[in-house]
N, C-alpha and C positions, 0 to 999 in steps of 0.2 A: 504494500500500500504506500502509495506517493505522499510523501509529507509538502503540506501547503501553509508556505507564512505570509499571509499577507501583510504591507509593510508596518502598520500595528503591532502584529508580533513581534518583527525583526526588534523594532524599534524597543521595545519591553523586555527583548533578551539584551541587548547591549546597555540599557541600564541598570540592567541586574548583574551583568555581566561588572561595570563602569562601578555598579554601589559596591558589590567586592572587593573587587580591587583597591578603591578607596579606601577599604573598611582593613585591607591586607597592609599597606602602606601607614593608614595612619595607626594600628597597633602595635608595628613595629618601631616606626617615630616614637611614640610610646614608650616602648620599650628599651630602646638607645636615650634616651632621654632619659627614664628611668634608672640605668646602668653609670650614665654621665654621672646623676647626683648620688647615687651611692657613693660613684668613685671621687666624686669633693669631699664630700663625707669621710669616709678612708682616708682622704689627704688633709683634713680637717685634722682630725685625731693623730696624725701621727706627728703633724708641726704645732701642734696644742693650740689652733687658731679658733678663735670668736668674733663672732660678729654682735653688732651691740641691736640689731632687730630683724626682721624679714626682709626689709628694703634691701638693706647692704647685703648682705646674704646671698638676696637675689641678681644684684649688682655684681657682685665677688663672681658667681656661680658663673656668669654671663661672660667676665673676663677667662676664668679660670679654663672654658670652656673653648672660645678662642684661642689661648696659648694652644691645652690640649692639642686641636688641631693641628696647630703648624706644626706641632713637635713631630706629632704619629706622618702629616704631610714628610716633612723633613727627612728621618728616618726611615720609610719606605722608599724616599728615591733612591737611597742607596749611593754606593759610589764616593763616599766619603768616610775622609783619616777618622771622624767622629762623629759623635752618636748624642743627640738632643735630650733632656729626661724632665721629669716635674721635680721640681723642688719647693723652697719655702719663697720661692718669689713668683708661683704659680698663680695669684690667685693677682696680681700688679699687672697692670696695661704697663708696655714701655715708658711712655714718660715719665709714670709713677715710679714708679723702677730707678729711671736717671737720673729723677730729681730727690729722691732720698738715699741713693745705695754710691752717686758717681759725684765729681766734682764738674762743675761748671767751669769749663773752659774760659771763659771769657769773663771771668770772672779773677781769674789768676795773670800776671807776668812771671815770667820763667825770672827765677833769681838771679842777679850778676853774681853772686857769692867769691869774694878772693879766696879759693882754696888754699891751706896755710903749706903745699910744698907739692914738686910736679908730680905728675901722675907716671909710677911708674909699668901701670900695663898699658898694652895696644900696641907695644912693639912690637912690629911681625916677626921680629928673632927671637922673642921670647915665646914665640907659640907652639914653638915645637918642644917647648918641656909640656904642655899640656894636654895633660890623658885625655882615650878617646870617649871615656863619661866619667861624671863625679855624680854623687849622691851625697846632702850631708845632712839628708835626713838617716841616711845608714849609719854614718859617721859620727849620730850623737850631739850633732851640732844645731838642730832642729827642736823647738818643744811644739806641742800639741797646738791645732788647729784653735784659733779663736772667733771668736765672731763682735764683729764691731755695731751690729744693732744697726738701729735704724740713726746712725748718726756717723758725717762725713768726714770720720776717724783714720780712713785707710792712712795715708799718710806716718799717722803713731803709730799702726800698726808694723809695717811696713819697715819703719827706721827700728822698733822694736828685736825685730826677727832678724836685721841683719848684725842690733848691738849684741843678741845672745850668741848669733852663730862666733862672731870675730871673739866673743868672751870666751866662748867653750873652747874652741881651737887654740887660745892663748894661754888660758887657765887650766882646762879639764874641766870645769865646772858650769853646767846648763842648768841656768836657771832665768825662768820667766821674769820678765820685768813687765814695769808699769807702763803701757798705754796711757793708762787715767793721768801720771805725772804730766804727762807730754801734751796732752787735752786741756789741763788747768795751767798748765805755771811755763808752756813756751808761748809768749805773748809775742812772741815773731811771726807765728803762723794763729789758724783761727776757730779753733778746737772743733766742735763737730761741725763746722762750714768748710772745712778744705785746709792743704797744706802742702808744705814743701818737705823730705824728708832731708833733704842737703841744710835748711836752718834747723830742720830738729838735731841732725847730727850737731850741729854747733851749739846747740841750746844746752844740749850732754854735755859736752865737750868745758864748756862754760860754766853749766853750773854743778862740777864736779859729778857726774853719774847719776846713771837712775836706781830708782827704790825697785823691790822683788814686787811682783803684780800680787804676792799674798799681802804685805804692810800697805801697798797701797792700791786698791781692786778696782775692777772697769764698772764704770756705772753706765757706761752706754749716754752719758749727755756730761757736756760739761760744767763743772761746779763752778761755784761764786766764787770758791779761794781756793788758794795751791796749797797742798796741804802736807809739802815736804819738811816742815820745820823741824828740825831735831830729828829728821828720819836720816837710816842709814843710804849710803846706796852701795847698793848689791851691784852693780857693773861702771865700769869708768871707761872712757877713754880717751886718748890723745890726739886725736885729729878724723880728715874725714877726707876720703879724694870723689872726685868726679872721674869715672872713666870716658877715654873719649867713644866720641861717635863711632857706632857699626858695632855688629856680631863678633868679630874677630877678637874686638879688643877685650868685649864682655866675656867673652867665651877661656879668655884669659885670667880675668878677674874672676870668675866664680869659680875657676879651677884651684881657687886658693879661700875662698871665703863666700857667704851669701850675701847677695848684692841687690839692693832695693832700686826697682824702676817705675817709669812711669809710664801706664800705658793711654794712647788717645785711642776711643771710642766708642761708637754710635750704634753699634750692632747686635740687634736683635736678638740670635744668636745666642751671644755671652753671656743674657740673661741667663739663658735654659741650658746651657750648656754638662754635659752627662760624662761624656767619657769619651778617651781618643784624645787624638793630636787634632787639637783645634787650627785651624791654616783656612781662614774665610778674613775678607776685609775688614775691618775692624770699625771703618767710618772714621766722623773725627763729630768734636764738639764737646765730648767730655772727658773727664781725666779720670786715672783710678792708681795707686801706689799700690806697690806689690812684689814681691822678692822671690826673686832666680835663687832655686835652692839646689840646684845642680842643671845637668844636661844628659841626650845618651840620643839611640835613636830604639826604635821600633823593631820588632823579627821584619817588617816588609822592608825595611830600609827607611821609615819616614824620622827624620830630624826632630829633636824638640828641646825645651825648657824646661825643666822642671819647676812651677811655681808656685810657693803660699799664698794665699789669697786668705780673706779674715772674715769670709762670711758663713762661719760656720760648716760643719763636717756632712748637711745634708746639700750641700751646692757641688759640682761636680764629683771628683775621687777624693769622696771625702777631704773637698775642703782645698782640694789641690787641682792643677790644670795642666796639661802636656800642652806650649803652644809650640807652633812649627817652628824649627831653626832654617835659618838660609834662605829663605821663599822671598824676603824683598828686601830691597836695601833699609838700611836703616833699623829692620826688625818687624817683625809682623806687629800691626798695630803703634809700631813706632816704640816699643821695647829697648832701643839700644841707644837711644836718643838722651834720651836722660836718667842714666844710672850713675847711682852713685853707694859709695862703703865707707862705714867710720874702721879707722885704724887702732891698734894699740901700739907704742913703740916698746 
């Protein structure tokens, strides 16, 4: 028997057809949307984060949601030294992001600083005593990842990590010192607004050493007074060099000590940033301090830095960064431009 639809029928199977299918689509929407807020939820609890009502919540969830994206984007293209992840800045649009975690560029002039004697790395004859990786976080010259809060401390940080390393390698003795000094009492730089770490070196330098980070602790913003008075200091030292410009010379310099630099920028990216040899443009417009704790390269061959960073141990490898060695002059993101190490004699 011959089946007859007249166009009536037709018409009434393809909206039943057309309501399914909608009905197939929007459950699943549903459903991925439901799996999204579990997974803020999850990443709620595990960075101990509150929102103070539903609004923000909803706002955060909304942000949170678009990073997601780019990252799983990112990391399916494939084809790259690294690999994108969620961390504790997941839940920040970028500008948020570079307006509480980076320095404003235009906001700082680069120091004249008279360094008090010449620099003696960056001579290409000197480069061949230098091994083909250092580590000194293996060497004991490293303390424990910190995190500088929601305040634009990298700078102390920064000069911190490179006065322990040069103290340990002189002394034998690793011990943490105070950011918080450097925040309240170097009134050369602008405590949690930004800084130089070539004045913080002088600031040491000057006002005889810093205090251990246990007498004197990070409170994540800076206080109304300095409050070194009658405190001991747990590290000293006697000067501070700038290494010149480029890779070679730096690659020099950290083959003997950790070396605080500065990097410029703008990219997206280095928020999210997971794991691997980071080697993507870096942009420019903001500044960020941050210490070469060795170098080495990859089993594939890829070059890099090894770097402390102070935003706490859930922000890439725990805390640390591989960024590329050799890929542009000057340094990727401008890494070799402005480092600099305090000395002991």
């Amino acid at each position: 028997m011959a089946l007859n639809f007249n166009s009536k029928s037709i018409l009434a199977i393809l909206f039943l057809l057309g309501t399914c299918a909608y009905e197939v689509t929007s459950r699943t929407l549903a459903l991925e949307e439901a799996s999204l807020v579990q997974r803020h939820e999850r990443w709620m609890a595990r960075h101990a984060r509150s929102y103070k009502d539903d609004v923000e919540k909803a706002n955060r969830f909304k942000i949170f949601k678009q990073n997601l994206e780019f990252i799983e984007s990112f990391n399916k293209a494939g084809n790259r030294s690294y690999k994108l992840g969620l961390n504790k800045f997941s839940d920040m649009s970028h500008e948020e992001f570079k307006a509480t975690m980076l320095i404003d560029a235009n906001k700082f002039v680069r120091p004249t600083t008279k360094f008090p004697k010449g620099n003696s790395f960056g001579n290409n004859e000197s480069l061949v005593d230098a091994p083909n990786s250092v580590n000194w976080i293996e060497r004991g010259a490293v303390t424990a990842i910190r995190n500088q809060h929601r305040c634009g401390a990298c700078w102390a940080f920064s000069t911190v990590a490179a006065v322990e390393g040069i103290t340990q390698i002189k002394t034998g003795r690793l011990v943490p010192l105070s950011e918080q000094q450097l925040v309240d009492c170097d009134t050369t730089n602008k405590g949690c607004d930004g800084g130089w770490p070539t004045k913080a070196f002088q600031y040491v330098q000057e006002a005889n050493g810093l205090m251990s980070e246990s007498d004197y602790p990070y409170k994540g913003y800076q206080q109304a007074t300095c409050a070194t008075t009658g405190g001991y200091a747990a590290a000293t030292i006697t000067g501070f060099e700038q290494v010149e410009q480029g890779e070679d010379a730096l690659l020099q310099a950290v083959s003997n000590q950790p070396v605080s630099i500065i990097i410029s920028l703008d990219g997206y990216e280095l928020q999210h940033y997971g794991s691997g040899v980071f080697a993507n443009d870096c942009g420019s417009g903001s500044l960020h301090a941050i210490t070469v704790v060795g170098y080495d390269a990859t089993m594939e061959g890829d070059k890099y830095w090894l770097v402390k960073n102070s935003w706490g141990t859930t922000w890439g490898e725990n805390g640390y960064i591989k960024m590329a060695r050799d890929m542009v002059e000057g340094g990727l993101c401008g890494l070799a431009k402005m480092a600099s190490y305090p000395t002991i004699d």
